[in-house]
LUMLUM-991903 format. One record per residue: x, y, z of N, C-alpha, C in turn; residue in one letter. Coordinates in steps of 0.05 Angstrom, whole numbers, plus 5000, padded with zeros to 4 digits. Layout:
XYZXYZXYZA ...
! end
This chain:
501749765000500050005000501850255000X 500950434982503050694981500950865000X 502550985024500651175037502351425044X 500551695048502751955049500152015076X 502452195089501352275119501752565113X 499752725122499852975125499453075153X 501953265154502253355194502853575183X 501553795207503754035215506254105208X 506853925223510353925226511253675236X 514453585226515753395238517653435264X 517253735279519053785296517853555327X 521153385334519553235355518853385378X 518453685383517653825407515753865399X 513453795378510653715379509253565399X 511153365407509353175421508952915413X 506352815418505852515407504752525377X 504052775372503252655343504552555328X 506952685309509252595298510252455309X 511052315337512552025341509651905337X 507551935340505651675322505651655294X 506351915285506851835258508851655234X 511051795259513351525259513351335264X 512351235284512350915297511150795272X 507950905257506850785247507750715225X 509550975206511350995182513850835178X 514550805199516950645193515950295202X 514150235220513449955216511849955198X 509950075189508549985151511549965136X 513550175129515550105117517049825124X 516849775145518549405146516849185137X 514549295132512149005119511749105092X 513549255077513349235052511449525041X 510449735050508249915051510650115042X 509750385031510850545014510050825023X 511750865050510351085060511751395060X 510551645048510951905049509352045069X 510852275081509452565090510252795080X 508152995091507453265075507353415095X 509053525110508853715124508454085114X 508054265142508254555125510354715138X 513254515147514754625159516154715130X 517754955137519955085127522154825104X 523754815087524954705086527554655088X 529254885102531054855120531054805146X 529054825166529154775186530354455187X 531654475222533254225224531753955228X 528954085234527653735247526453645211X 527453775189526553625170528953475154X 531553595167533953495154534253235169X 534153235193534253005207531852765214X 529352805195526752645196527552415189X 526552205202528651915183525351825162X 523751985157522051965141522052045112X 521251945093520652075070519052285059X 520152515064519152775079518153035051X 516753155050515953375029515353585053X 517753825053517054035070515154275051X 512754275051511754505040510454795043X 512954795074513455175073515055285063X 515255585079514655575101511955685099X 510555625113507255665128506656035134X 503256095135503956265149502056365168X 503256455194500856525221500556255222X 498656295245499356045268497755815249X 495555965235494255705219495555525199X 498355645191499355565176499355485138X 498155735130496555645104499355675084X 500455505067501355525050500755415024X 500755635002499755634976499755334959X 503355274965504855064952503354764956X 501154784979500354544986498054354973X 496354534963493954384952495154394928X 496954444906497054434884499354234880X 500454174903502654024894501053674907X 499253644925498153454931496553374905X 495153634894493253544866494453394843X 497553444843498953344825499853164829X 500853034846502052814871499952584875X 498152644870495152464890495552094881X 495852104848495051934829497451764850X 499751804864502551584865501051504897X 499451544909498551464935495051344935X 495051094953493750924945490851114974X 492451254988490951305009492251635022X 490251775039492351995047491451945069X 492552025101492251985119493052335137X 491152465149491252715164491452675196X 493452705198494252675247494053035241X 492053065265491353305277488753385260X 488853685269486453825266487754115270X 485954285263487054685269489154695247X 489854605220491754715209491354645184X 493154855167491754785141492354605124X 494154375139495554125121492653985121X 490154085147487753925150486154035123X 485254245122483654355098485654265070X 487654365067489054385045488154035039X 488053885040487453515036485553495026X 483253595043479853615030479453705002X 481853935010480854214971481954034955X 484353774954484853714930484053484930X 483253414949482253144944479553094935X 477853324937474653334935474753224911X 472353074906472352954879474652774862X 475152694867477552434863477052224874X 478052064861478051794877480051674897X 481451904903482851854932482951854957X 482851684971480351684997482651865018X 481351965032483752105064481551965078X 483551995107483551855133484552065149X 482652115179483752335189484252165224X 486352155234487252155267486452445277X 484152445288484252805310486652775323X 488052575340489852485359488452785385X 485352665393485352785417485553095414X 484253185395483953525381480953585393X 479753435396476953445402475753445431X 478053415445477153285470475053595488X 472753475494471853775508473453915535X 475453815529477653965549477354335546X 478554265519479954385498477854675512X 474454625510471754735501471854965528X 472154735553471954815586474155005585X 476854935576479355115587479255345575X 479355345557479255545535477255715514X 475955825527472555835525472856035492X 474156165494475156415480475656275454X 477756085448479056035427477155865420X 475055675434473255545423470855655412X 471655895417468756065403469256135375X 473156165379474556335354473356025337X 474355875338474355575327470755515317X 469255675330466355575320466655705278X 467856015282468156095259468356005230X 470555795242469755595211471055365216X 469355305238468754985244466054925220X 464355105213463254905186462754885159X 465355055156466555085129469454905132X 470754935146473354725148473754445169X 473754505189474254085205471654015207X 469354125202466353985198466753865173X 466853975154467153805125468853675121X 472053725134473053525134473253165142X 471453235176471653025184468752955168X 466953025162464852925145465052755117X 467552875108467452765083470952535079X 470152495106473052335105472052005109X 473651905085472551665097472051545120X 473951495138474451465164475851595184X 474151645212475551885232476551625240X 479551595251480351385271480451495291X 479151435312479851525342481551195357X 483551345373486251175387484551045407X 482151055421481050915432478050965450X 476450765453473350895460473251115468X 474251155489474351465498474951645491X 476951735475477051925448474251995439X 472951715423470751685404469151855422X 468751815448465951905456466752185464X 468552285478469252505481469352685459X 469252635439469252855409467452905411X 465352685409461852835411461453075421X 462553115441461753315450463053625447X 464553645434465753935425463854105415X 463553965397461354195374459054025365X 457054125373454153955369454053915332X 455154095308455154005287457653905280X 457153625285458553445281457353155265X 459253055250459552825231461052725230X 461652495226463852205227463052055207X 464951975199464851535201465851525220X 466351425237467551365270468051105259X 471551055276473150825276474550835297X 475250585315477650605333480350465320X 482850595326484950435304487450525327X 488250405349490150395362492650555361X 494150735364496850835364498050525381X 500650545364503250385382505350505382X 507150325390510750375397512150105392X 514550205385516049995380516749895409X 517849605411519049505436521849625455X 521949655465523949875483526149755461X 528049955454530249845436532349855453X 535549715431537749875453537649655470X 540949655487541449545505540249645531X 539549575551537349775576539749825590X 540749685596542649675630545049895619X 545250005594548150155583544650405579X 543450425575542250575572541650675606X 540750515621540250655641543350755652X 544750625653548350755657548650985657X 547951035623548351325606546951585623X 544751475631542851705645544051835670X 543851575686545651585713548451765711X 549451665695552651755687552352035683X 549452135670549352425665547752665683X 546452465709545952545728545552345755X 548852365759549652205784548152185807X 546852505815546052515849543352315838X 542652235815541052075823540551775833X 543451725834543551465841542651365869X 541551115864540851115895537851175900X 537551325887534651435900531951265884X 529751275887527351255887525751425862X 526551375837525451555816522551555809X 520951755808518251895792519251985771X 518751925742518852005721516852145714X 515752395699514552515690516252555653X 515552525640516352495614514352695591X 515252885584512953005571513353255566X 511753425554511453685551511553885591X 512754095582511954185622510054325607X 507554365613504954565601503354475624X 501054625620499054675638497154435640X 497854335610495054105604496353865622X 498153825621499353585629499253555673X 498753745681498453845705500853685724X 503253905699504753915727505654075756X 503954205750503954335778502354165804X 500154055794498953785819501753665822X 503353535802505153285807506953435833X 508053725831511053825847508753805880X 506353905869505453955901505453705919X 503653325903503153225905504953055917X 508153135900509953015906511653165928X 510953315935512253575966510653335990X 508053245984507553106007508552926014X 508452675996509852415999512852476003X 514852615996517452625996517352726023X 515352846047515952856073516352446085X 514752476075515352156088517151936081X 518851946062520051796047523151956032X 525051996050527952126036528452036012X 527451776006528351665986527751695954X 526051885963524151875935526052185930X 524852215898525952405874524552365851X 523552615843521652675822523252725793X 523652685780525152725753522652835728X 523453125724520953225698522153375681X 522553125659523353125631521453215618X 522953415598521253475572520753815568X 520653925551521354175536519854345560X 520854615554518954755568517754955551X 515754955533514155085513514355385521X 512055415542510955685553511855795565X 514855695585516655825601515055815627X 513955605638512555585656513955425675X 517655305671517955215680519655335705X 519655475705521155805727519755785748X 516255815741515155855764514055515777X 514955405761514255085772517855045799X 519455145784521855065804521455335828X 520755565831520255725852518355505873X 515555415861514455305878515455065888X 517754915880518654735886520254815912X 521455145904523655255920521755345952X 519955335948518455485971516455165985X 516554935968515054765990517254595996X 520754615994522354516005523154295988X 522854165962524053965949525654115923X 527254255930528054365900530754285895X 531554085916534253935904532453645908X 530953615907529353335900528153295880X 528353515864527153555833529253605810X 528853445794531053465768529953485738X 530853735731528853805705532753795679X 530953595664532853425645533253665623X 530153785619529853885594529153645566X 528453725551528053445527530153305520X 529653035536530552775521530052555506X 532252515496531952345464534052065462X 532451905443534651745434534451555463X 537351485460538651215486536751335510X 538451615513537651835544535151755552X 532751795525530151825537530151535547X 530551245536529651025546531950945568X 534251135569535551065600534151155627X 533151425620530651565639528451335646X 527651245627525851045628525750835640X 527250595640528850445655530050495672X 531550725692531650825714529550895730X 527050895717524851045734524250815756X 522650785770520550615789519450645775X 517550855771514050875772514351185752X 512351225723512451365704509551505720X 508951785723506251875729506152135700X 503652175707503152375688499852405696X 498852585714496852685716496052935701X 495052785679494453095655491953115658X 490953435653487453475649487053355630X 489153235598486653185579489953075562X 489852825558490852705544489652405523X 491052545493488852275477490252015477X 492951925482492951655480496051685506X 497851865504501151805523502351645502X 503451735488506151475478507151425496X 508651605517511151645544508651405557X 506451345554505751115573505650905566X 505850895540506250675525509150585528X 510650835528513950735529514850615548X 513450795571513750655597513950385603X 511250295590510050025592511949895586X 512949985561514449765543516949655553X 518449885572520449825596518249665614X 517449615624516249405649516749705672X 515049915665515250125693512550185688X 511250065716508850165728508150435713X 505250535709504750835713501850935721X 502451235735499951265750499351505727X 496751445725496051665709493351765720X 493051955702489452135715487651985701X 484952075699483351855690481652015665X 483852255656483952365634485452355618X 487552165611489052015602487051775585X 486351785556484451645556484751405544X 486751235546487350995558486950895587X 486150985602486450975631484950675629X 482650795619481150505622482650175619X 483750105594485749885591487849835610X 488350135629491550085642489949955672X 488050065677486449965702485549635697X 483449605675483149375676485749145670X 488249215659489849065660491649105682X 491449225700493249335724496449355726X 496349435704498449645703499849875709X 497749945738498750165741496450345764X 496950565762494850685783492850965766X 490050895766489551065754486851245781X 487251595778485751735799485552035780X 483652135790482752445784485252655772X 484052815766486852965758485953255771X 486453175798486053275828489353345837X 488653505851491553505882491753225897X 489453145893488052955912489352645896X 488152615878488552425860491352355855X 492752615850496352515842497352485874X 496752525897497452475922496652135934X 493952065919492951845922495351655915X 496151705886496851515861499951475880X 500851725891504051765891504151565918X 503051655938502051435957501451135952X 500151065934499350795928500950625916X 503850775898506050655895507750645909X 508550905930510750815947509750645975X 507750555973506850345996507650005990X 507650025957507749795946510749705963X 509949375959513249175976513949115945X 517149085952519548945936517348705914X 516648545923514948375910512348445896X 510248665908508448785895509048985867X 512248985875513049265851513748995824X 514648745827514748575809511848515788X 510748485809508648365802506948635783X 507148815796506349125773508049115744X 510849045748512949085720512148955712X 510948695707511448455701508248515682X 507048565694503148755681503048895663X 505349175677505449395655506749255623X 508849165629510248955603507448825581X 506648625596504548495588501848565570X 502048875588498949065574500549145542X 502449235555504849345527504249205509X 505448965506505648655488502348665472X 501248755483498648575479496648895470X 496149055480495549355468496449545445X 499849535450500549775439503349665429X 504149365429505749465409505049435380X 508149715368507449705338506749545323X 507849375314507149245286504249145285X 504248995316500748915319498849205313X 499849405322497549675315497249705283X 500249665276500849815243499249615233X 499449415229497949175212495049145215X 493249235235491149315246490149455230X 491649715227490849975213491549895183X 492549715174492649675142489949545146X 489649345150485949235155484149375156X 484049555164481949755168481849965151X 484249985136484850125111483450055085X 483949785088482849595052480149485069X 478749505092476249445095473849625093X 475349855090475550195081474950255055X 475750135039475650085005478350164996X 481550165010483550225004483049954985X 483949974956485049764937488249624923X 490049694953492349564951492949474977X 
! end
C-alpha cells in the first residue's frame, strides 16, 4: 500500500503526534508499505533534515494556521502515486488543504484528530473555542464529514469528540496508536542516564516524561509530590521534557518554597538512548494530565516493564486499570497524592508483580507492528484497493 501522511510539522517538540506518525511509518515501511509525509514546515529547518522519514516540506507556512499556497496544488498533482492519504491533527491547514484537492477524486483521506476534540479543549479555553466555531463549518466539519474514516486511538476519544461541537459528523473508527518495543541495550542505557545525572543514584525515581504545560498538570505532580517526599527521603521526582510556555521558572520557585527543589531534576528534552535510559531508571512513570488522547511516554513506559499512575483523563486509563498496570485517579491534588501514595506503599514483591503487568498490557495493546497491521485492515476494509 503506498500511503502519504499529512502533519503540521515533523518537529519532535510537537509531542505525540509525529512520534505516532513515525512509529506507524516506519513499521508499515518494514512489511513492505510505501510510505510519504507532507508537512508545512519550512524546508530548512533542522527537524526536516534530520526526519528519518520520506519527507515533502511545504513551507514555510503562514500565522499560526499555517496556510501555504504550495500545498493543495502540489498534493493535486502528487495524488494519482498514493493509494490512500492519511491527516494526524486538526486546526491547520495541512487539515483543509487535503479536502480542497482531494474533493472529487477517487482518493480516499483518513483523518487521526489524535485527541483535538477532547471537550477539554471547550471548558479551558472558552475564547478560542468560540474563535474555532468560525469555521468549524466550512473547514474540520467537512472535513471530518467527508472523510472516509475518523480513527479515534480509543473508545474514549470516540465518545469525548461528541461533544465539542454539536455539528458534528463522522464515520467513526477505533484504530490503536503503538510503539516499537523498548530498543537498545537497557542496562548501558540506564548507565548513560545515571552517568549524566549522578546525584540520582540511589534514589527512588518518579518520572514525569512530557511536555511541562499546563495541560499535562504539572503543577498537581510538584505539590503532590512535596507531600509524599515528607515521608520517604528516598524518593525523587525527575520532569523531563521541553518547556514550551516558560512555565517552567515558576514550577521550580514553587518547588523552591515547599522545600523539594534539590529533589527535583528538570532534564529538559530527552531523546534517543537518554530518553529510554530515563525510562528504565524510573520506578514508577506518572503523568496526571487534564486531557490527554492516548501517552506514547505511557506506552513507552509500559514497554520498559515501569508501572504508571496516570489521571483518568488520560484516555487509555481505562485498559491500564483493567489490565493493572498501574494506578489510575482524578486529575486532582488529591488524586496525584492518592496515586504517589499507592506506589510508594507497594513491597519489593508487589513492585514485580506491577512490572511484570505493565510489560504484558504493552505486548498485547500497543505494540507497533500489531497496531500498524491493524490499521492496514481497516484501511482495505475501508475500500483502500492495495
Amino acid at each position: 500500500m503506498r500511503i502519504l501522511h499529512s502533519i503540521r510539522s515533523v518537529n519532535p517538540d510537537g509531542g505525540g503526534v509525529i512520534e505516532a506518525v513515525k512509529q506507524f511509518s516506519l513499521a508499515h515501511r518494514r512489511t513492505g508499505h510505501e510510505v510519504e509525509v507532507i508537512s508545512l514546515d519550512a524546508p530548512g529547518e533542522p527537524w526536516v533534515a534530520s526526519c528519518p522519514l520520506k519527507l515533502t516540506a511545504l513551507g514555510p507556512a503562514g500565522g499560526k494556521y499555517g496556510y501555504s499556497a504550495k500545498f493543495v496544488p502540489w498534493l493535486a498533482a502528487n495524488r494519482a502515486r498514493f493509494d490512500c492519504v492519511i491527516v494526524d491533527g486538526l486546526w491547520q491547514y495541512n487539515v483543509l488543504g487535503v479536502r480542497r484537492a482531494l474533493a472529487g477524486t477517487d482518493t480516499p483521506y483518513f483523518v487521526f484528530p489524535h485527541g483535538m476534540l477532547d471537550p477539554w479543549f471547550k471548558r479551558t479555553y472558552p475564547l478560542k473555542h468560540a474563535k474555532k466555531w468560525l469555521y468549524w463549518p466550512w473547514a474540520e466539519y467537512r472535513v471530518l464529514r467527508d472523510a472516509r474514516r475518523v480513527f479515534f486511538t480509543c473508545e474514549e476519544e470516540k465518545i469525548l469528540a461528541r461533544e465539542s461541537f454539536w455539528l458534528y459528523r463522522a464515520h467513526e473508527e477505533t484504530a490503536s496508536l503503538g510503539i516499537q518495543t523498548a530498543p537498545g541495550d537497557g542496562e548501558a542505557q540506564r548507565a548513560q542516564f545515571l552517568e549524566k545525572f549522578p546525584t540520582l543514584r540511589g534514589k527512588r525515581l518518579l518520572l514525569f516524561l512530557g511536555r511541562i504545560h499546563v495541560k499535562k498538570g504539572c503543577d498537581l505532580l510538584v505539590e503532590a509530590f512535596a507531600e509524599s517526599a515528607k515521608r520517604d527521603a528516598s524518593l525523587h521526582l525527575v520532569m523531563a521534557g521541553p518547556d514550551q510556555t516558560g512555565w517552567q521558572a515558576e514550577l521550580q520557585k514553587r518547588c523552591a518554597a515547599l522545600g523539594i527543589a534539590e529533589r527535583v531534576t528538570w532534564p529538559g528534552m530527552v531523546g534517543g538512548d537518554l530518553k529510554w535510559g530515563a525510562l528504565r531508571a524510573a520506578d514508577a512513570f506518572i503523568l496526571p494530565s487534564h486531557q490527554e488522547n492516548f501517552g506514547i511516554a505511557v506506552a513507552e513506559a509500559m514497554a520498559c516493564g515501569v508501572p504508571v499512575l496516570i489521571s483518568d483523563k488520560v484516555n487509555i486509563w481505562r485498559e491500564i486499570e483493567e489490565d493493572g498496570a498501574g494506578l489510575v485517579a482524578p486529575d486532582t491534588l488529591e488524586g496525584a497524592t492518592e496515586m504517589i501514595e499507592g506506589w510508594r506503599e507497594q513491597t519489593a514483591a508487589e513492585m514485580d508483580v506491577w512490572r511484570a503487568k505493565a510489560r504484558a498490557s504493552f505486548e498485547r495493546r500497543f505494540e507497533i507492528s500489531r497496531a500498524a497491521e491493524a490499521l492496514i485492515q481497516k484501511l482495505r476494509a475501508a475500500g483502500v484497493k492495495n
